[in-house]
C-alpha positions in Angstrom: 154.2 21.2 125.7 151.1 23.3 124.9 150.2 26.0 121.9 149.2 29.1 122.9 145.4 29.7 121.6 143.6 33.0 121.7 140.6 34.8 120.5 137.8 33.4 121.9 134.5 35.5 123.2 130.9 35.9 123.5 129.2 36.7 120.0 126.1 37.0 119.0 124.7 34.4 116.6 125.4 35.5 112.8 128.7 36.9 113.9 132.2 36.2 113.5 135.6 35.9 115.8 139.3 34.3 114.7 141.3 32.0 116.9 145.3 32.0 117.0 147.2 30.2 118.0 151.2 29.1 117.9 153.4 26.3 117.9 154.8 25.3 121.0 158.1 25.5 119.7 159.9 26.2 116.4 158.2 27.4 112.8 154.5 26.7 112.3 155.9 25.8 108.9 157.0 22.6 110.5 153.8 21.1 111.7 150.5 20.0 110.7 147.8 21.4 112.7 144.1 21.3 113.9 141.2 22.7 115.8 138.8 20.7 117.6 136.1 21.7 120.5 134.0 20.6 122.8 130.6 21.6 123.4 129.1 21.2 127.3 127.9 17.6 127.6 130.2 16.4 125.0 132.9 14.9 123.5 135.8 16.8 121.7 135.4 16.7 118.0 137.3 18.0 115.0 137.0 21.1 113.4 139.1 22.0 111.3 142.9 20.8 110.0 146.3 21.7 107.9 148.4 19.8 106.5 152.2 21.0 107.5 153.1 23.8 104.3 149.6 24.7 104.2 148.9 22.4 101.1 145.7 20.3 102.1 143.0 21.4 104.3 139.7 19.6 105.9 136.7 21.0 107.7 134.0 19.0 109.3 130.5 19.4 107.0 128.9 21.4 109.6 131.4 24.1 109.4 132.6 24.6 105.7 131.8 27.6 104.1 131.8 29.1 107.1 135.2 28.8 108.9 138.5 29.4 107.6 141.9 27.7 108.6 145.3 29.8 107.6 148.5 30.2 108.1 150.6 33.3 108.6 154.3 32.0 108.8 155.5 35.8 108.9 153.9 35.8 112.3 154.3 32.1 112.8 150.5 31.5 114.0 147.4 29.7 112.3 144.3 31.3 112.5 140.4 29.8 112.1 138.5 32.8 111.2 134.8 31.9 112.2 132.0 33.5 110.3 128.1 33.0 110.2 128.5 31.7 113.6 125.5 29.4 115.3 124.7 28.7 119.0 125.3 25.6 117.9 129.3 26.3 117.7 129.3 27.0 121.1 132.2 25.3 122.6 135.7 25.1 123.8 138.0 25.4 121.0 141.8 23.3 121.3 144.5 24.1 119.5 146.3 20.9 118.2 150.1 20.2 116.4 151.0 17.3 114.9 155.7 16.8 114.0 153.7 15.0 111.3 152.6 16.0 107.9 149.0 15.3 107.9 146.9 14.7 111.2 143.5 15.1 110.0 140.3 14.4 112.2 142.6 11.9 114.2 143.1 13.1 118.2 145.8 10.8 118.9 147.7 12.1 115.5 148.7 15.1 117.4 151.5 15.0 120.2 150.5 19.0 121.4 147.7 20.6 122.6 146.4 24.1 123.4 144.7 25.3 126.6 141.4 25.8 125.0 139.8 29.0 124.6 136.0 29.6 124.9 133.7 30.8 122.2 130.0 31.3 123.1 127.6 32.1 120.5 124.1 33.7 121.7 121.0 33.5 119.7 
């Protein structure tokens, strides 16, 4: 079953964009989550995750301080706010859930994916 991911673009480099996305079914409340991407050329690697409740949170080093992982159980969607972005973030951003409480950098922790969504950073 995939999440539904949203928000990707074309940004200049220094600017910012936030990705959504939703569980495929349910309360967000009830999974751990994740982002991961995928730059051309290479592998998928992990961005960002949530632990289910919204208590722990990890970013890969090349990204903290700069992105953002949150959850908005009103609206029953996670968001990664991306600021200061670099070419280098350039990618393919997935959407990732996880019945789980903690998934963490692990792919095979999560059981759902998203369909990707594009974010291209120019210089």
């Amino acid at each position: 079953v995939q999440l539904q991911a949203s928000g990707g673009g074309l940004v200049q480099a220094g600017g910012s964009l936030r990705l959504s996305c939703q569980p495929p079914v349910g309360r967000v409340s009830s999974y751990g989550m994740a982002w991961f991407r995928q730059a051309p050329g290479k592998e998928r690697e992990f961005v960002s995750a949530i632990s289910r409740g919204g208590e722990s949170i990890d970013y890969e080093d090349s990204v903290k301080g700069r992105f953002t992982f949150s959850t908005d159980n009103a609206k029953n969607t996670v968001y990664l706010q991306m600021n200061s972005l670099k070419p280098e973030d350039t990618a393919v951003y997935f959407c990732a859930a996880t019945l789980g409480y903690w998934g963490g950098s692990l792919e095979r922790a999560y059981s759902s994916w998203g369909q990707g969504t594009l974010v291209t950073v120019s210089s």
